[in-house]
C-alpha positions in Angstrom: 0.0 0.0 0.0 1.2 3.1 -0.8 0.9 6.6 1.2 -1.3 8.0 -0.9 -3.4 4.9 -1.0 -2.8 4.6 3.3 -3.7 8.1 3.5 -6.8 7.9 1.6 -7.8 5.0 3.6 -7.0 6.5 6.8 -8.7 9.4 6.1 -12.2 6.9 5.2 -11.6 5.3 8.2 -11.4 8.7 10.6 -14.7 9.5 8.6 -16.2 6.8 9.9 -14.9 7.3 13.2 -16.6 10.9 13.2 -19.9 9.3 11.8 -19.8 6.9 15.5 -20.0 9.5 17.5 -16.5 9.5 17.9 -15.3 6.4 19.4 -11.5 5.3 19.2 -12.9 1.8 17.1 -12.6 4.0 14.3 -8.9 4.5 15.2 -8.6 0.5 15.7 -9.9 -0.5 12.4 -8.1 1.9 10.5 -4.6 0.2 12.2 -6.4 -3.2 12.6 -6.7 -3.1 8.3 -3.9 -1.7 7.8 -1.8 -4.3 9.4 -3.7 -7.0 7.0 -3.2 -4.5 4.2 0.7 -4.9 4.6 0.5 -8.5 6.1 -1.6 -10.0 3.4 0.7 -10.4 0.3 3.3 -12.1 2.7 1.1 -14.7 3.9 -1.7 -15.5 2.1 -2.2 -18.1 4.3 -3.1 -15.8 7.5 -6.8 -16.9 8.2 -8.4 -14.5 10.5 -11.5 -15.7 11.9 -13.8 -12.6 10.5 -12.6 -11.0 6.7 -11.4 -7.7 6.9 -14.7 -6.6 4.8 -16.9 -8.2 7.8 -14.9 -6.0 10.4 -15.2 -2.7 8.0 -19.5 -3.5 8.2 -19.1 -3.4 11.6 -21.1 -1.3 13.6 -20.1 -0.8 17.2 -23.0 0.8 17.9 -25.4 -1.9 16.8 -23.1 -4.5 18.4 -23.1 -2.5 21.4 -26.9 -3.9 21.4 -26.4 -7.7 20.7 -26.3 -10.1 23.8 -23.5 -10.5 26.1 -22.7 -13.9 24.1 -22.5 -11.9 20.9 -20.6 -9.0 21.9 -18.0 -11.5 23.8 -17.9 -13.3 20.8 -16.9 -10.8 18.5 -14.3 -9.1 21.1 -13.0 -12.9 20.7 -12.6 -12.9 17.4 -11.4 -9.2 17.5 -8.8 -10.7 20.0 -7.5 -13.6 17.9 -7.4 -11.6 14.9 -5.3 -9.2 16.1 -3.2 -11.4 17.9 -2.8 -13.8 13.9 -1.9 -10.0 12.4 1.2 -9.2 15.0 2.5 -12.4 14.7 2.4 -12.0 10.8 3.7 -8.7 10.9 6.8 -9.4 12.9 7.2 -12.4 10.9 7.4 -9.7 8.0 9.7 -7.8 9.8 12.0 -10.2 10.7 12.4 -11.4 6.3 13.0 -7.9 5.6 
C-alpha cells in the first residue's frame, strides 16, 4: 500500500470514526486493516476468523446492542485476529 493509498484510507476510516459519535474503534480498524493491508501479500495463508470486509461493516453501535454472548464473541474474534496479524507482521519484519 502506498501513502497516498494509506492516507486515503486512513482518512475513510477517521470518517467513519466521526460518523460513530467519535469512538476510538474507528482508530482500531483503520490500524487493525492496515496491518492486514501490509501482512496479506506475505502470507496468504493468514486466516483471520472474520474478513477484513466483515470487520469494515461493523457497527459498534449496533453491536453495542447484541447479547452479552455476541458481543464477547466478536471481542473474541477481534482478540484472535489481532493477535494472527502481530504475529504475521513481525514475521514480515523479521524477512526484511
Amino acid at each position: 500500500m502506498n501513502e497516498a493509498d494509506r492516507e486515503a484510507f486512513k482518512a475513510a476510516c477517521m470518517e467513519w470514526h466521526t460518523n460513530s459519535g467519535g469512538k476510538d474503534l474507528g482508530e482500531f480498524m483503520f490500524e487493525a486493516a492496515l496491518a492486514y493491508a501490509v501482512v496479506q501479500p506475505v502470507s496468504r495463508s493468514l486466516k483471520l476468523n472474520r474478513s477484513i470486509e466483515t470487520w469494515e461493516k461493523c457497527d459498534p453501535a449496533a453491536m453495542a446492542k447484541q447479547s452479552e454472548a455476541a458481543i464477547m464473541y466478536a471481542l473474541q474474534d477481534a482478540r484472535e485476529d489481532i493477535l494472527k496479524l502481530h504475529a504475521a507482521i513481525n514475521k514480515a519484519e523479521a524477512q526484511q
